[in-house]
Legacy VTK file of the C-alpha trace (Angstrom):
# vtk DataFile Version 3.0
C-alpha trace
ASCII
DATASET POLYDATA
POINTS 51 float
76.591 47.967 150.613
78.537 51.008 151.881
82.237 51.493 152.101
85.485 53.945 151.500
87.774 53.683 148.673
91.091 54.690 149.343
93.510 55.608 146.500
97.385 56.928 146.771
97.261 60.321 145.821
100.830 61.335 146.869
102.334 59.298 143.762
103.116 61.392 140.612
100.647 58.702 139.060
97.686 58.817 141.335
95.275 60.251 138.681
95.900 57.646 136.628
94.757 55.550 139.179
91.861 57.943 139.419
91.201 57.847 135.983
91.487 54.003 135.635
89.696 52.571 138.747
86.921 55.174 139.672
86.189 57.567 135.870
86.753 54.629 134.009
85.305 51.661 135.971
86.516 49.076 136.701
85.050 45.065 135.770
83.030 43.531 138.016
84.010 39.891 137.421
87.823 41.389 139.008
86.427 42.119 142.512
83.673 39.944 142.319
85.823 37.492 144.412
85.969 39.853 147.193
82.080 40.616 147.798
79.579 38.532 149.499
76.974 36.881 146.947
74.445 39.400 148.659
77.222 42.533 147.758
77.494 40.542 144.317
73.982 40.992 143.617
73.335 44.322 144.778
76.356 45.508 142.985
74.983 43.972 139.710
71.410 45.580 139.942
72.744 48.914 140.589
75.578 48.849 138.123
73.003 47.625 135.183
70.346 50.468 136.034
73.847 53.151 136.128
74.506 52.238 132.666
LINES 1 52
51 0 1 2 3 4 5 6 7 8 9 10 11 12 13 14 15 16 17 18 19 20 21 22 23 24 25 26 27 28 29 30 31 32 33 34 35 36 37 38 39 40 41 42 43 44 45 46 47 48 49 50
């Protein structure tokens, strides 16, 4: 799986958002809806061997 994330960073907030959705983490079970199960899967083993 490859892609871009694109966060506001123009917005007197943006490192929260930095903080929150790419330091922090972020759940997988919230974008989980998004990914094919084949993305789903992949994202699982590599999350569980990055912890």
């Amino acid at each position: 799986m490859t892609g871009i994330v694109i966060l506001p960073a123009g917005r007197d907030d943006a490192f929260e958002d930095y903080k929150q959705f790419i330091r922090d983490g972020h759940p997988i079970e919230d974008i989980e809806s998004y990914l094919s199960d084949k993305d789903l899967e992949l994202f699982r083993t590599i999350s569980e061997t990055a912890v």
